[in-house]
C-alpha positions as CSV (number, residue, x, y, z in Angstrom):
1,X,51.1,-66.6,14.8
2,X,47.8,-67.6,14.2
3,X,45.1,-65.8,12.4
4,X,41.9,-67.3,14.0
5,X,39.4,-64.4,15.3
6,X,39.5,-64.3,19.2
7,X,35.5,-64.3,18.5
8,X,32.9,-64.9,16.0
9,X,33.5,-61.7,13.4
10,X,30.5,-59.5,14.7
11,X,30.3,-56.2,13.0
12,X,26.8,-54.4,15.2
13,X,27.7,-50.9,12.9
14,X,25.0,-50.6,10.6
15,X,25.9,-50.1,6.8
16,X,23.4,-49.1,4.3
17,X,23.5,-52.8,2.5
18,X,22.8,-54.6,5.3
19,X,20.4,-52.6,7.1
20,X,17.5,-51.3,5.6
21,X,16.5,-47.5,7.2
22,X,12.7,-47.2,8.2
23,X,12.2,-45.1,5.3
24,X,13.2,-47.6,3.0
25,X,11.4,-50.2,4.9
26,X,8.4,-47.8,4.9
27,X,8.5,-47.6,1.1
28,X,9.3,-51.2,0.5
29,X,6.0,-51.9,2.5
30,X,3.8,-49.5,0.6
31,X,5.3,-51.2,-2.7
32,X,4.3,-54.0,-1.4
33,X,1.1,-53.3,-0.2
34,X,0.1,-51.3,-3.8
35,X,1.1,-54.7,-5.9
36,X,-1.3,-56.5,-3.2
37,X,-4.1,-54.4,-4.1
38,X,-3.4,-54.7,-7.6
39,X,-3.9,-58.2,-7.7
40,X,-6.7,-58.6,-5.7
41,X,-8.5,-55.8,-8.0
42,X,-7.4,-58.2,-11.0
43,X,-8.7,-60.8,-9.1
44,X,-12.2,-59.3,-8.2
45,X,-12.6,-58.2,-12.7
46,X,-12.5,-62.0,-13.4
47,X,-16.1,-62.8,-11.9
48,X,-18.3,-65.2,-13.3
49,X,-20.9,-64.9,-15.8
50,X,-24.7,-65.0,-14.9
51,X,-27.6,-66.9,-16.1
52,X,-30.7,-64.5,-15.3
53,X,-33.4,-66.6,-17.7
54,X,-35.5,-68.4,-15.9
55,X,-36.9,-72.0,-16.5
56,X,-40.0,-72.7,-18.7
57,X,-39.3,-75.9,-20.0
58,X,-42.1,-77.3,-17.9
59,X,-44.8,-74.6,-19.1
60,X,-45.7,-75.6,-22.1
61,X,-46.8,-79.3,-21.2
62,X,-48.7,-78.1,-17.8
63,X,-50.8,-75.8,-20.7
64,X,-51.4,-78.9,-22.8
65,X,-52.7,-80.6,-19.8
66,X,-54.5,-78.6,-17.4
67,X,-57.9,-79.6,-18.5
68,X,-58.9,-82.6,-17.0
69,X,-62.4,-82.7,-18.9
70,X,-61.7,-81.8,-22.1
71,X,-65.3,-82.6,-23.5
72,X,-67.2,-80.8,-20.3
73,X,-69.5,-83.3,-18.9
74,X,-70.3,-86.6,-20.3
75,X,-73.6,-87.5,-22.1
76,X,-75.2,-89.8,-19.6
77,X,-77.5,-91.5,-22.1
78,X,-80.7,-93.4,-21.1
79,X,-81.5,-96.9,-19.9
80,X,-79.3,-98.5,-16.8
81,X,-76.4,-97.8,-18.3
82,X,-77.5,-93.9,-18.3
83,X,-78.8,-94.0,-15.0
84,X,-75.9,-95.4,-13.5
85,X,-73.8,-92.6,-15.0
86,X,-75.7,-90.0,-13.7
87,X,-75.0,-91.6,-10.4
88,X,-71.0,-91.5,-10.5
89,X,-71.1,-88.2,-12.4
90,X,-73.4,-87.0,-8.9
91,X,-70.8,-88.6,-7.0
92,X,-67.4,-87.1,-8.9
93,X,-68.6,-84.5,-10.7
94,X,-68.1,-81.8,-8.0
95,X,-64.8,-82.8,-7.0
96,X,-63.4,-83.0,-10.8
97,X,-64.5,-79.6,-11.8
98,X,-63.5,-78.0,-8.7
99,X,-60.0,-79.8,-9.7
100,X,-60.5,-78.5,-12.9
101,X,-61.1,-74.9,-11.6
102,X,-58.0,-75.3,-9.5
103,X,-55.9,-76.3,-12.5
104,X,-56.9,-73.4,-14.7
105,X,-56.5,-70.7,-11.8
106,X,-52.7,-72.0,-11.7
107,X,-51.6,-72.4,-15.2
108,X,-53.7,-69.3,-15.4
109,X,-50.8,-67.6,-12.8
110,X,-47.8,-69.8,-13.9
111,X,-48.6,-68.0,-17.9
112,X,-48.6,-64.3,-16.1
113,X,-46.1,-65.1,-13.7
114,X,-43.6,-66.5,-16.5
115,X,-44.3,-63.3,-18.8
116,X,-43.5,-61.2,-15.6
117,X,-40.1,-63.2,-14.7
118,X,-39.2,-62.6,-18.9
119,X,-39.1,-59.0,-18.4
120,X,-37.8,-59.5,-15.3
121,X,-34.8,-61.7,-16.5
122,X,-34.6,-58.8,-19.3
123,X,-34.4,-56.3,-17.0
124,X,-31.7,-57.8,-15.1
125,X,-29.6,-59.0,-17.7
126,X,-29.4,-55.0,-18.8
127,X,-28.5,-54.1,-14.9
128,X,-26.0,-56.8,-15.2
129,X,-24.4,-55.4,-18.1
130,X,-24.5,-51.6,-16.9
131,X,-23.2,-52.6,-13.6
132,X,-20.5,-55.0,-15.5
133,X,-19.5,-52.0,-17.9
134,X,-18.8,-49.6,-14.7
135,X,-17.3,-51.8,-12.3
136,X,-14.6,-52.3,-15.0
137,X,-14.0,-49.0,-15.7
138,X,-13.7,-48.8,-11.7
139,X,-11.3,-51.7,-11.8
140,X,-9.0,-49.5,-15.1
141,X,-9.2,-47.0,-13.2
142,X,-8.0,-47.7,-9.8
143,X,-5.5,-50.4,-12.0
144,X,-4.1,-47.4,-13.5
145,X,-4.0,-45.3,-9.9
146,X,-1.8,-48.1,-8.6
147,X,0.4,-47.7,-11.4
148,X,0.3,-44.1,-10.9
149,X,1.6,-44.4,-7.0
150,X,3.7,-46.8,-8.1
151,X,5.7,-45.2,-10.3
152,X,5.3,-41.6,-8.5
153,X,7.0,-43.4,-5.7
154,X,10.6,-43.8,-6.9
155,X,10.2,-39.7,-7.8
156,X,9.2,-39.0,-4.5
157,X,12.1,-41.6,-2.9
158,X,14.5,-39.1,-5.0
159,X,13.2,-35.5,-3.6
160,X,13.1,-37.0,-0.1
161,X,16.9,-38.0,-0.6
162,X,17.6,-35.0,-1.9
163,X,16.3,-33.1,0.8
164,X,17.7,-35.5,3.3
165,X,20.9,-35.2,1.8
166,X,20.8,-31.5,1.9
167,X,19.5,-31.6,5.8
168,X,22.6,-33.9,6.1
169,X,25.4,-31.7,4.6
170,X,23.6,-28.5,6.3
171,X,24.4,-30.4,9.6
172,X,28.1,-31.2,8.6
173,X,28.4,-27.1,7.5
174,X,26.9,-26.1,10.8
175,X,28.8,-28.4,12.9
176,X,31.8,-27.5,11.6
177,X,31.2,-23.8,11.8
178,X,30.4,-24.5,15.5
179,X,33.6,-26.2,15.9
180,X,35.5,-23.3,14.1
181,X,34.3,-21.0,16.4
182,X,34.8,-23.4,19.9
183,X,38.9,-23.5,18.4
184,X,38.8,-19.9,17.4
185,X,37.9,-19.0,21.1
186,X,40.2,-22.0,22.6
187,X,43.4,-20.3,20.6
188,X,42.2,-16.4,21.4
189,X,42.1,-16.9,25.4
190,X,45.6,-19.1,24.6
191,X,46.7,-16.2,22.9
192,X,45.8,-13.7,25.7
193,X,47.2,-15.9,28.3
194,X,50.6,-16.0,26.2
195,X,50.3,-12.0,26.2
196,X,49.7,-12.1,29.5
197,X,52.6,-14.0,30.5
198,X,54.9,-12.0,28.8
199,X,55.8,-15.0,26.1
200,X,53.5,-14.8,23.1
201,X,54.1,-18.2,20.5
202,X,55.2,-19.9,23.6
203,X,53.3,-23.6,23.7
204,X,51.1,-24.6,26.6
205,X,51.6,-27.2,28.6
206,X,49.1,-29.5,27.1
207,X,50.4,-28.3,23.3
208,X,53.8,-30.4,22.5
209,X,55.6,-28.7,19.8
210,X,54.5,-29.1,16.4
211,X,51.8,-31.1,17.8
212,X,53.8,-34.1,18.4
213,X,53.6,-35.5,14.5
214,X,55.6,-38.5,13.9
215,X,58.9,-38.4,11.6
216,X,58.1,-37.8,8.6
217,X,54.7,-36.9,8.6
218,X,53.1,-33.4,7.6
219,X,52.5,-31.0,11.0
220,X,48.5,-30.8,10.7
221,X,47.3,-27.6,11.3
222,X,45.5,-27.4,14.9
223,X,43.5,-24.6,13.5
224,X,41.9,-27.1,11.5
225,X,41.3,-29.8,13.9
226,X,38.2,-29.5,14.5
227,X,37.3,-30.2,10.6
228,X,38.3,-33.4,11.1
229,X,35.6,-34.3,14.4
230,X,33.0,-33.2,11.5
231,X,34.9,-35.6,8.9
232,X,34.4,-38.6,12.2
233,X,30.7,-37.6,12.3
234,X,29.9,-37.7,8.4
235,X,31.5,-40.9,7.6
236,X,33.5,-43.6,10.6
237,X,29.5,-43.1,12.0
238,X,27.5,-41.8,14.8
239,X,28.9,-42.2,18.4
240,X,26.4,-44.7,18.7
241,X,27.3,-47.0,16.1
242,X,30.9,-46.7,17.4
243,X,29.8,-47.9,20.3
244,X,28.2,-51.2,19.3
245,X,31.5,-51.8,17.4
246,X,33.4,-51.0,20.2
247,X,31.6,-53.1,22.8
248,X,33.5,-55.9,21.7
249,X,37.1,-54.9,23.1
250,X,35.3,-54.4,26.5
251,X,35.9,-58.4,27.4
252,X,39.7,-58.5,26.4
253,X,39.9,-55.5,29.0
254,X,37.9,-56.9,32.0
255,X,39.7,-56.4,35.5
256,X,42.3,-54.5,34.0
257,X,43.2,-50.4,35.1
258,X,44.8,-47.8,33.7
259,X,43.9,-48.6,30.4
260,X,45.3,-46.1,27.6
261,X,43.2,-44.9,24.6
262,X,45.4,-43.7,21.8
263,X,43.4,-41.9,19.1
264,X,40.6,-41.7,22.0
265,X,38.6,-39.4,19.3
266,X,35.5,-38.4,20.3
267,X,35.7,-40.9,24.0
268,X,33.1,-43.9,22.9
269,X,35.9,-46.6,24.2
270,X,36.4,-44.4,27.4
271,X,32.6,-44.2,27.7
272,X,32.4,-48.2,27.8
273,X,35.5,-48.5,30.2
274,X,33.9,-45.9,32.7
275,X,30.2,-47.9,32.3
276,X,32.2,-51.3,33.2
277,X,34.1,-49.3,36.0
278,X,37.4,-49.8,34.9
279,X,40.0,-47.0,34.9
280,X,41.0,-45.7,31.4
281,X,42.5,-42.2,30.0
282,X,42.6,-41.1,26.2
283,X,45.2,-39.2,24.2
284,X,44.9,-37.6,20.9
285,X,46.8,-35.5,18.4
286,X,43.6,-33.8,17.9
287,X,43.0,-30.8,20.3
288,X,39.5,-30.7,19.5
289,X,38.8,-34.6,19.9
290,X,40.3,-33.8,23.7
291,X,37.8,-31.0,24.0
292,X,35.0,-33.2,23.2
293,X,36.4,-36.0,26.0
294,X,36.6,-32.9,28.5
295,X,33.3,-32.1,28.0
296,X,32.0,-35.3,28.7
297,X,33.9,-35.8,31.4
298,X,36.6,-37.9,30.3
299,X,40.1,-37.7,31.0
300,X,42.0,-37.3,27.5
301,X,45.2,-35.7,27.2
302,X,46.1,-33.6,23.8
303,X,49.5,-34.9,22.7
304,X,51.6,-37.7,20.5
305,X,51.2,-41.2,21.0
306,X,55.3,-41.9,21.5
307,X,56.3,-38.7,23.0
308,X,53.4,-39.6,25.8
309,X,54.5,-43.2,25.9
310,X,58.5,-42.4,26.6
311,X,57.1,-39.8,29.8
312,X,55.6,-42.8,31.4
313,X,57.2,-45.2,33.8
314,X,57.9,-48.8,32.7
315,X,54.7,-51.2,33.7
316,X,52.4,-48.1,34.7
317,X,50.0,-49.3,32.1
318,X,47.4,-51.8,32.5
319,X,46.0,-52.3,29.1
320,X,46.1,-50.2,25.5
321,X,44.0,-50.1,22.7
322,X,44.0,-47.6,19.6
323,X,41.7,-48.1,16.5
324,X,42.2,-47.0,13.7
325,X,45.7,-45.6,14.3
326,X,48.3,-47.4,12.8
327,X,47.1,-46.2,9.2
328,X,48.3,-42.8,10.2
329,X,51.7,-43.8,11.3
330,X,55.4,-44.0,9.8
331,X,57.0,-47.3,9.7
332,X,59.8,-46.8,11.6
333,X,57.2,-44.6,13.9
334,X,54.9,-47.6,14.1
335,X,57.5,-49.9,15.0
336,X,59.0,-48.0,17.7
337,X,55.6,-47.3,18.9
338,X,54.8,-51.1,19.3
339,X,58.4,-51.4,21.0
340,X,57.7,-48.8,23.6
341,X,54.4,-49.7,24.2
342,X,55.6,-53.6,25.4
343,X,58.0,-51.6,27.9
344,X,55.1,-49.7,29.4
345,X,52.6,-51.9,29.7
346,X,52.3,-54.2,33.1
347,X,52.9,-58.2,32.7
348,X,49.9,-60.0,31.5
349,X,48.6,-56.8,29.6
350,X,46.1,-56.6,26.9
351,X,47.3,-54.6,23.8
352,X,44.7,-54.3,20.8
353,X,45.6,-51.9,17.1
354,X,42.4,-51.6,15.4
355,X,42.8,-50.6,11.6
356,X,41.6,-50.9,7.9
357,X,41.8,-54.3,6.1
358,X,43.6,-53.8,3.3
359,X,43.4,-57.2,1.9
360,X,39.6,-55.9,1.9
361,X,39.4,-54.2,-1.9
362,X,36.0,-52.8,-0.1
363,X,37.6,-51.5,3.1
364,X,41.0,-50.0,0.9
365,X,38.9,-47.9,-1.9
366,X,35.7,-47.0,0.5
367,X,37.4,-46.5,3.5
368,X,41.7,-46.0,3.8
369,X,41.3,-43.8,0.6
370,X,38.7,-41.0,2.0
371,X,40.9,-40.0,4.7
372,X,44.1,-37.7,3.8
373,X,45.1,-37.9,7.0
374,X,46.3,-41.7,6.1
375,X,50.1,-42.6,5.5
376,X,50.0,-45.9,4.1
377,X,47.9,-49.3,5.3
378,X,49.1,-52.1,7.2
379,X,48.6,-55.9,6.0
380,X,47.3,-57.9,8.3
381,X,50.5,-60.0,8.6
382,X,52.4,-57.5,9.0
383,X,51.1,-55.5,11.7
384,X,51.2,-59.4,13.4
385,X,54.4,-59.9,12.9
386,X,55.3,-56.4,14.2
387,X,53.6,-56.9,17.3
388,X,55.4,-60.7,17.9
389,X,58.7,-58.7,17.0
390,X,58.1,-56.0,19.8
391,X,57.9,-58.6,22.4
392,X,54.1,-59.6,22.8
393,X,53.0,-62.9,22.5
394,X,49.4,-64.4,21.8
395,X,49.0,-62.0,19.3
396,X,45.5,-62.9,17.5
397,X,44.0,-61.5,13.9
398,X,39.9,-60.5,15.3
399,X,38.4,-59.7,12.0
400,X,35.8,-57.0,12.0
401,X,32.7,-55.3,10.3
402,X,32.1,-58.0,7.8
403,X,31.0,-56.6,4.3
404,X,27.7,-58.7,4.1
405,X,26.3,-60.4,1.7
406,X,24.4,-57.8,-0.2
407,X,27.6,-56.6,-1.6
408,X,29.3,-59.8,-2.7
409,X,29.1,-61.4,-5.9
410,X,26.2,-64.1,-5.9
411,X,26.7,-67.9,-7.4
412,X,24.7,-69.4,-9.8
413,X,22.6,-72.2,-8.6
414,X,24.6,-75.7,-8.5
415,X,21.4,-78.0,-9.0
416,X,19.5,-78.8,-11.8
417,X,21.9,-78.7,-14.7
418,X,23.7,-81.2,-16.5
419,X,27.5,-82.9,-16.2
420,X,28.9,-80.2,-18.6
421,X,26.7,-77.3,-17.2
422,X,27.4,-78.7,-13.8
423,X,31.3,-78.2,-14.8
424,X,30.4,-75.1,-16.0
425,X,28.8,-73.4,-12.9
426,X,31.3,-75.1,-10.3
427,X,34.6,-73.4,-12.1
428,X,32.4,-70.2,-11.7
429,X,31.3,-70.8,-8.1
430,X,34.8,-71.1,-7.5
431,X,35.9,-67.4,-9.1
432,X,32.9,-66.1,-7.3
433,X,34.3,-67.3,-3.8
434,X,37.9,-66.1,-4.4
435,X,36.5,-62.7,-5.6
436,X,34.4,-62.5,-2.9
437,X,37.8,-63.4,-0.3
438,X,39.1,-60.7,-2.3
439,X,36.5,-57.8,-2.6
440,X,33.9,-58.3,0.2
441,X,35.4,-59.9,2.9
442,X,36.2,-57.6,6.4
443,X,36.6,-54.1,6.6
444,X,38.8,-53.8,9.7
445,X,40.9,-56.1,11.8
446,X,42.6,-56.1,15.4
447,X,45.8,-57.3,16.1
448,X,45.0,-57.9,20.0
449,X,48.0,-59.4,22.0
450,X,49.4,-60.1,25.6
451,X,52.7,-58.6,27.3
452,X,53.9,-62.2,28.7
C-alpha cells in the first residue's frame, strides 16, 4: 500500500504558469530589448568633455628669441684686431643671417598660424556646444520614446487579450452551436427511424435507458451532451495536450489487448493505443464523445460503465484505464465498479483510475469545482484502499501534472542573517513547505494496479 509514483511525476500539459506563450515571450523580449536601448542611450549622454585650445606655451619664448643678431652686424673696428673680424664675419656672416631669415620666416608663421588655430579652437568649442545641446535633446527624446513604448505596451498586451479572449469564447459559441446541430440531426433521423418502426420513444440499441446513470445520480440530458465536448475543449485542454499527458499510461499497457477506455471522451488514449498497435475500445456516457471516436475511427460504444462491465464475460478484458472518472461516481457505484472490473479483467491485468487530487487545494478549487457534472472527490487513500479491497494488488499512487513552482509560495533566503534571524527564517521556511504540500503540490493522481 505504498504511495511511491510508479515514475518520476511528469506533467507534459502546458499550464499558463509554467509555460510562457510566444506572445508573452514576444513581449518579454521587446521589454527587454527597449530597457537595453535605454541604457545604452544613457550610456552614450555621459561622454567626456573636450579640450579644443591649443598649446602656446612655447610661443612666447620662440618670439623672445628668434633673432640671433640682435645688434645687426658687428662693428669690425680697425687695426689687426679689425681686420681679423672682417675675416670671420666674411666667413659666418652669410650663414648667420640666412639663419636669421629662416628664424623670422617661422615665428613669422607660428604668430599667424596660432591666431588662426584661436579662432579655430573658438569656432569648435561653439560646434561642440551646439552639437552637445542637440544630441541631448536627441538622447530626452528617444529616453522618453522608450518610456512611451514601454508603458503603451501593457495597454496593447490588454486589447490583444481582449480580443483573443473574445476570438476564444467565439470558438466555444460556434463549436457548440455546431455540436447542437450534429445532436439535433442524430436525434431527428432516431426519431424517424422510431416512426418508422412503428415504436416512437423506444431506445436504440446503443441508447441504455436513462442513459445508464449510476444510483443516485441526476439522468443528464443527452440533448445536451454535446455542451459538455465544448466544456472538454475550453478548459481539461486541447487534444494535444491530453495527449502528452496521456503518453504516460502507454508503458503500463505494453503487450496487452483488449484494453477498455471508460470515459474514452474525445479518443486521445484510444489514439495512443492504436499508434503503439495494441487493441483498445472506449465507452462513454456521452453520446456525443462516441460520435467524435466514430468519426475518427475509433471504436467507442455509448453506454454506462457497470451496465457494460456486467454484459462482458469474466477475463475478456486485457487492461482498463479511465481518467478522470471516479469523481463522477457514487460510492456504492464506485465500489461495485472496482469489484466488477477485477472479475473482468484477465490475470496479470493492468487497471489505472485517473482523477483530481484532492489533497491538492489547487487541483480541488481550480479544477473538481468547475465541473457540475462532479459527485464528490476521492482521497488518494481511499481510492487505494478501494482498489486493494476489490481484489487488485500492486496498487501504486503515480502523481500527476505537478503545480510548478511559479505558483508556490517562495522562502526567504536561509544565508546571511544572524542566530535569531536565522531562527526566524527557518520556522518560516518550514510553514512555506507545508503550505506548499498543501496548496501547490499535484493536481491529479492514478491509482494503477495489477489483477494477480
Amino acid at each position: 500500500m505504498s504511495e511511491r509514483p510508479l515514475s518520476p511525476p511528469v506533467d507534459k500539459r502546458p499550464a499558463d504558469s509554467d509555460v510562457l506563450s510566444p506572445i508573452e515571450s514576444a513581449h518579454r523580449e521587446y521589454n527587454a530589448a527597449l530597457t537595453r536601448l535605454d541604457q545604452a542611450i544613457q550610456a552614450i549622454s555621459h561622454w567626456p568633455e573636450v579640450n579644443a585650445s591649443a598649446d602656446t606655451s612655447q610661443l612666447a619664448r620662440l618670439n623672445g628669441q628668434w633673432n640671433i643678431l640682435p645688434g645687426g652686424a658687428p662693428a669690425l673696428g680697425t687695426g689687426l684686431r679689425g681686420r681679423l673680424s672682417g675675416f670671420v664675419w666674411r666667413l659666418l656672416g652669410p650663414a648667420l643671417q640666412q639663419q636669421l631669415n629662416f628664424n623670422a620666416a617661422v615665428v613669422d608663421h607660428l604668430n599667424r598660424d596660432a591666431e588662426a588655430r584661436a579662432r579655430a579652437d573658438r569656432s569648435l568649442t561653439e560646434i561642440l556646444a551646439t552639437m552637445r545641446e542637440g544630441f541631448e535633446g536627441l538622447i530626452r527624446f528617444e529616453s522618453f520614446l522608450v518610456q512611451f513604448l514601454q508603458r503603451i505596451t501593457p495597454l496593447v498586451d490588454t486589447k490583444e487579450r481582449a480580443v483573443l479572449d473574445a476570438i476564444a469564447e467565439l470558438r466555444t459559441v460556434t463549436g457548440i452551436a455546431q455540436r447542437a446541430a450534429a445532436s439535433t440531426q442524430r436525434q431527428m433521423e432516431r426519431f424517424a427511424s422510431e416512426l418508422a418502426g412503428g415504436g416512437a420513444g423506444a431506445p436504440s440499441p446503443d441508447t441504455p435507458s436513462g442513459a445508464g446513470q449510476p444510483a443516485g445520480t441526476p439522468a443528464r440530458n443527452e440533448s445536451n451532451a454535446y455542451k459538455y465536448v465544448g466544456f472538454e475543449d475550453r478548459f481539461r485542454g486541447s487534444e494535444e495536450e491530453i495527449r502528452a499527458r496521456l503518453q504516460f499510461y502507454v508503458p503500463h499497457f505494453a503487450g496487452a489487448a483488449d484494453v477498455l477506455d471508460i470515459g474514452c471522451g474525445r479518443g486521445e488514449f484510444l489514439d495512443l493505443m492504436r499508434e503503439h498497435g495494441i487493441k483498445a475500445r472506449g465507452l462513454d456516457l456521452n453520446v456525443a464523445m462516441v460520435e467524435v471516436c466514430r468519426e475518427r475511427g475509433l471504436e467507442a460504444t455509448h453506454g454506462d460503465a457497470l451496465e457494460y462491465l456486467r454484459s462482458l464475460p469474466d477475463g475478456s478484458l486485457g487492461g482498463l484505464i479511465a481518467v478522470q472518472v471516479v469523481e463522477h461516481l457514487q460510492p456504492d457505484y464506485l465500489v461495485t465498479l472496482i469489484e466488477t472490473a477485477f472479475h473482468k479483467l484477465r490475470p496479470g491485468s493492468t487497471i489505472a483510475l485517473e482523477t483530481i487530487n484532492p489533497t491538492c487545494w489547487v487541483a480541488f478549487f481550480e479544477s473538481y469545482i468547475r465541473d457540475l457534472t462532479h459527485v464528490r472527490p476521492v482521497h488518494p487513500e481511499t481510492l487505494q484502499y478501494l482498489m486493494l479491497a476489490g481484489g487488485f494488488n500492486q496498487v501504486d499512487i503515480a502523481y500527476r501534472s505537478p503545480v510548478g513552482d511559479k505558483l508556490q509560495a517562495v522562502e526567504p533566503p536561509r544565508e546571511g542573517a544572524g542566530a535569531t534571524l536565522d531562527q526566524l527564517i527557518g520556522a518560516f521556511n518550514r510553514n512555506v513547505e507545508r503550505l506548499n504540500a498543501r496548496m501547490f503540490t499535484f493536481l491529479d493522481y492514478a491509482a494503477i494496479g495489477r489483477r494477480p
